[in-house]
C-alpha positions as CSV (number, residue, x, y, z in Angstrom):
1,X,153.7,57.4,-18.7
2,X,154.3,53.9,-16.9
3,X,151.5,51.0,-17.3
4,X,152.6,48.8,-14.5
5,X,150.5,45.7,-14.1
6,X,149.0,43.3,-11.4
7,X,146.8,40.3,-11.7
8,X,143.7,42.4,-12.6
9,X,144.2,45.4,-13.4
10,X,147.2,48.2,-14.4
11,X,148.0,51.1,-12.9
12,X,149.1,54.5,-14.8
13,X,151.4,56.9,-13.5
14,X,151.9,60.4,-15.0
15,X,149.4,59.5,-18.0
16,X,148.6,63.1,-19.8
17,X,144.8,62.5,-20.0
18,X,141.9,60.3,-18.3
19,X,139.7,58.1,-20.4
20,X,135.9,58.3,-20.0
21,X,135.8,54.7,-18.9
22,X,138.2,52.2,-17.8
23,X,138.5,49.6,-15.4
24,X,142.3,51.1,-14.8
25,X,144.1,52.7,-11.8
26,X,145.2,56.5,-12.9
27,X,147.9,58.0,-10.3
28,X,150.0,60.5,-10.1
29,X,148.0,62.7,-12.3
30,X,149.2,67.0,-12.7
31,X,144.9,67.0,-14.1
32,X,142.1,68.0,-12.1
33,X,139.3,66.3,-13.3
34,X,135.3,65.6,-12.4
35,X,133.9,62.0,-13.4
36,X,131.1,60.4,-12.2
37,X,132.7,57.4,-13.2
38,X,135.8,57.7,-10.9
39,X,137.1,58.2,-7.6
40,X,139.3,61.2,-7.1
41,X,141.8,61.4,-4.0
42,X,143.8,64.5,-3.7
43,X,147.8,64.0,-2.2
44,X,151.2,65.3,-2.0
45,X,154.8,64.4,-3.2
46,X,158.2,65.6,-2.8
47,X,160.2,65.6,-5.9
48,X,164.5,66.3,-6.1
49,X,165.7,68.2,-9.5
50,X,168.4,65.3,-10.5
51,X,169.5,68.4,-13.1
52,X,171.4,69.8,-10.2
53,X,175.2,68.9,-9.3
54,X,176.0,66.8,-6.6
55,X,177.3,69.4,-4.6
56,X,173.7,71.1,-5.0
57,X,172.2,68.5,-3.7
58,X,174.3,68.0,-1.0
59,X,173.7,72.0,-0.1
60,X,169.5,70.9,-0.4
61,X,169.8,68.3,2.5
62,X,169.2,69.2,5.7
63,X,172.7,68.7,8.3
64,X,172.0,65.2,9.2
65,X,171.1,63.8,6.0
66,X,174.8,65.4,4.5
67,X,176.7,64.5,7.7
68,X,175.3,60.7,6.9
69,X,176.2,60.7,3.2
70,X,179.9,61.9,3.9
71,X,180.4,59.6,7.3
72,X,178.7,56.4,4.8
73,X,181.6,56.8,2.0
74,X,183.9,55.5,4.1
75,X,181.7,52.7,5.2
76,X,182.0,48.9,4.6
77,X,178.6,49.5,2.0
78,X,178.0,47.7,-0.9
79,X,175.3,49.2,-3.1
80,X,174.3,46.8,-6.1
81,X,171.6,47.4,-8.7
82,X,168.5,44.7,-9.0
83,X,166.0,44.1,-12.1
84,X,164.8,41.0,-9.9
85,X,163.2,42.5,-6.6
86,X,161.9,38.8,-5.6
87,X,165.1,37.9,-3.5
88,X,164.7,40.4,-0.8
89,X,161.4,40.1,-0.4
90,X,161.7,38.6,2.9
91,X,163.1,42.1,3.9
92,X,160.0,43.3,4.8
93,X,159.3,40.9,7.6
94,X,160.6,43.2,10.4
95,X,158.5,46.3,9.2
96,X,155.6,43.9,9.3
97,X,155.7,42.4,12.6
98,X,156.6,45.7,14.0
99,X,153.2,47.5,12.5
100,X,150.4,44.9,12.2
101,X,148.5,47.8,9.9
102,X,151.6,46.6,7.3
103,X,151.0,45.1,4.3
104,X,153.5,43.8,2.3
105,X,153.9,44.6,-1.0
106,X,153.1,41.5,-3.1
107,X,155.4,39.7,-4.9
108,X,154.1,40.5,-8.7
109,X,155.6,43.9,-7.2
110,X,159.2,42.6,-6.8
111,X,159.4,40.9,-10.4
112,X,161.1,42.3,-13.4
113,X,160.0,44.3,-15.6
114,X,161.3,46.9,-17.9
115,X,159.7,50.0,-16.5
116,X,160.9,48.7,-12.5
117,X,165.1,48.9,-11.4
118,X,165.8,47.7,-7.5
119,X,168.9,49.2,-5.3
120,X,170.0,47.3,-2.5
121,X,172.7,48.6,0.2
122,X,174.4,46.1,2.6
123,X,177.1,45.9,4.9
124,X,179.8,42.8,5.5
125,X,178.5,41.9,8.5
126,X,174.9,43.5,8.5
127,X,173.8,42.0,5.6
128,X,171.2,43.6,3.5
129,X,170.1,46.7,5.0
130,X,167.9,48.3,2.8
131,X,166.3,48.0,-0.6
132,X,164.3,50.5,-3.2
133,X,162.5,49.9,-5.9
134,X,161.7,52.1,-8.7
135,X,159.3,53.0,-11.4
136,X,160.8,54.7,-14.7
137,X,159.1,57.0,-16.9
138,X,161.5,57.3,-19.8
139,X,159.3,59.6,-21.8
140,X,158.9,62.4,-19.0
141,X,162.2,61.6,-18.0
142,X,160.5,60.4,-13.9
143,X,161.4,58.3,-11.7
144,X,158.8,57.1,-9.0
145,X,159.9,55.5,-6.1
146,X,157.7,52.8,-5.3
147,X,158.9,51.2,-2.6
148,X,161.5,51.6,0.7
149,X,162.2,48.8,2.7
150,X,164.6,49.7,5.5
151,X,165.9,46.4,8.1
152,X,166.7,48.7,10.9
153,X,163.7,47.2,12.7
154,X,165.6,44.2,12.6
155,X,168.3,45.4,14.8
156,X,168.5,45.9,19.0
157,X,171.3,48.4,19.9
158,X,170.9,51.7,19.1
159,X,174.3,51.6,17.0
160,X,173.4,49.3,14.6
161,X,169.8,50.9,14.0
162,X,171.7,53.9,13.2
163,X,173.8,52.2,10.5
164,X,171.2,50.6,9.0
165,X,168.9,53.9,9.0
166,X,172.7,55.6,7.5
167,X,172.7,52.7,5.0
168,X,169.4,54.0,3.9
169,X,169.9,57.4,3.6
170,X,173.1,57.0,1.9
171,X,171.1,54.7,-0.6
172,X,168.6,57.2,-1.8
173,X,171.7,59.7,-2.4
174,X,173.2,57.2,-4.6
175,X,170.3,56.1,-6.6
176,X,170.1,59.8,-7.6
177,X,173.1,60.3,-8.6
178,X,172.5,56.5,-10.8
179,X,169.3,58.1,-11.8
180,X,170.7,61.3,-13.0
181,X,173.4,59.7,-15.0
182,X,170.9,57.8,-16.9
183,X,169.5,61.3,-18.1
184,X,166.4,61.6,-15.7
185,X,165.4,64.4,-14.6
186,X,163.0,64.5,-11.6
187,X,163.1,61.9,-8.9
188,X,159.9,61.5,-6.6
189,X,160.4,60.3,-3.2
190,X,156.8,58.6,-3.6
191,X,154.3,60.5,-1.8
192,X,154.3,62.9,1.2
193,X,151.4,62.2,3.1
194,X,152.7,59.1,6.0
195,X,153.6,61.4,9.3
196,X,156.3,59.1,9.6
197,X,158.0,58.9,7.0
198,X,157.9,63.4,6.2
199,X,160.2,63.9,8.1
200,X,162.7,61.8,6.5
201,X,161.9,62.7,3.4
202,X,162.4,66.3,4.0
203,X,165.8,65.7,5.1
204,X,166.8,65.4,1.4
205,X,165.1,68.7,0.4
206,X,163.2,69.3,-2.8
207,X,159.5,70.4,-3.8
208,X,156.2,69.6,-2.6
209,X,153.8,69.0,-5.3
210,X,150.1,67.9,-5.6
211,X,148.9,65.1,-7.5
212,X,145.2,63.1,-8.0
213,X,144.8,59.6,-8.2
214,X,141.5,58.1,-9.9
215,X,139.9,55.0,-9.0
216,X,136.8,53.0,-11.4
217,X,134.4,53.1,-9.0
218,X,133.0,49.8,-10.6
219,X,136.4,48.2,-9.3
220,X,135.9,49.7,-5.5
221,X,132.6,48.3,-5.3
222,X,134.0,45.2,-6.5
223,X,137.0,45.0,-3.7
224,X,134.1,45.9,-0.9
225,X,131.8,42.5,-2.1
226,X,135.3,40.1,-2.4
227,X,136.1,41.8,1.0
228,X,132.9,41.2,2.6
229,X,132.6,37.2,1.3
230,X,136.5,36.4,2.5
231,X,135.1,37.8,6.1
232,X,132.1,35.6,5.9
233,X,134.1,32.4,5.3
């Protein structure tokens, strides 16, 4: 299970059980449970066996995804490994102004911790062209990916859009192959429910599998009031 905390409250990821009351965020849970007490939302993931060789892998993914790892090896990529995500926070900028429903994720996000490990992927002249961030579950062997901030939006021609979306896909291979060296065993992509993002998650094959999240409805009702008195100010 991973606790990771915000200003208020923590969040649990894989936890094995529900607690009758708690002011807590519970996600990611394999339990379907009733409780007045909580909201339950119902969603889907796509998780990659990281027990499997790299060549298996490589036979899961669909043409374009492999055909992008094998072309990216003999790229000018640099892939380095983060416990600080605060740096390339400004990387998020492009994705935002693109898609004013954006939000970015917040900074308390980005910091280190022991449970969180940040990829980034840049290019000589590109720069920085994509980062990940990650939650790790040591004890069920999980990691979550929490976050995938791409800069292609950044970019004009066509040519350097695909590189940057290359760099990307050639960074998720390599942070399962990172992953899987450290003795982890299932890597989830993070959810499977934004239209936009399926189909690029498909690309890199694995399993679809369903999950609940539980919110306090005490904490929901409190978000509507703080909403409602920023609006009237």
């Amino acid at each position: 299970m991973i606790r990771d905390r915000s200003k208020r409250l923590s969040t649990y990821y894989f936890p094995r059980n529900l607690p009758r009351f708690s002011l807590d965020i519970y996600d990611y849970c394999t339990f379907d449970q009733t409780s007045f007490y909580y909201k339950k939302e119902s969603f889907r993931s796509l998780v990659l066996d990281l027990e499997a060789r790299e060549e298996e892998l490589l036979a899961s993914y669909q043409y374009r995804v492999r055909r992008y790892v094998k072309r990216s090896k003999d790229m000018d990529f640099r892939i380095e490994v983060h416990r600080d995500g605060r740096p390339f926070y400004y990387l998020q900028d492009s994705v935002v102004r693109q898609n004013q429903a954006v939000d970015y994720y917040p900074m308390e996000m980005l910091s280190p911790a022991h449970h969180r490990l940040f990829t980034t992927i840049q290019h000589s002249e590109m720069g920085v062209l994509a980062m990940h961030g990650h939650l790790m579950d040591a004890e069920n062997q999980v990691v979550l990916l929490s976050m995938n901030i791409s800069n292609y939006r950044q970019f004009i021609r066509p040519e350097d859009r695909q590189m940057a979306g290359m760099a990307n896909t050639y960074l998720f291979h390599c942070d399962f192959l990172r992953f899987q060296s450290m003795d982890y065993k299932v890597y989830d992509m993070g959810g499977y429910e934004n239209p936009s993002l399926m189909q690029f998650k498909k690309g890199f094959g694995g399993q679809i599998v369903h999950y609940f999240r539980y919110k306090p409805k005490p904490v929901i009702f409190a978000k509507k009031i703080m909403k409602g008195l920023k609006g009237k100010k």
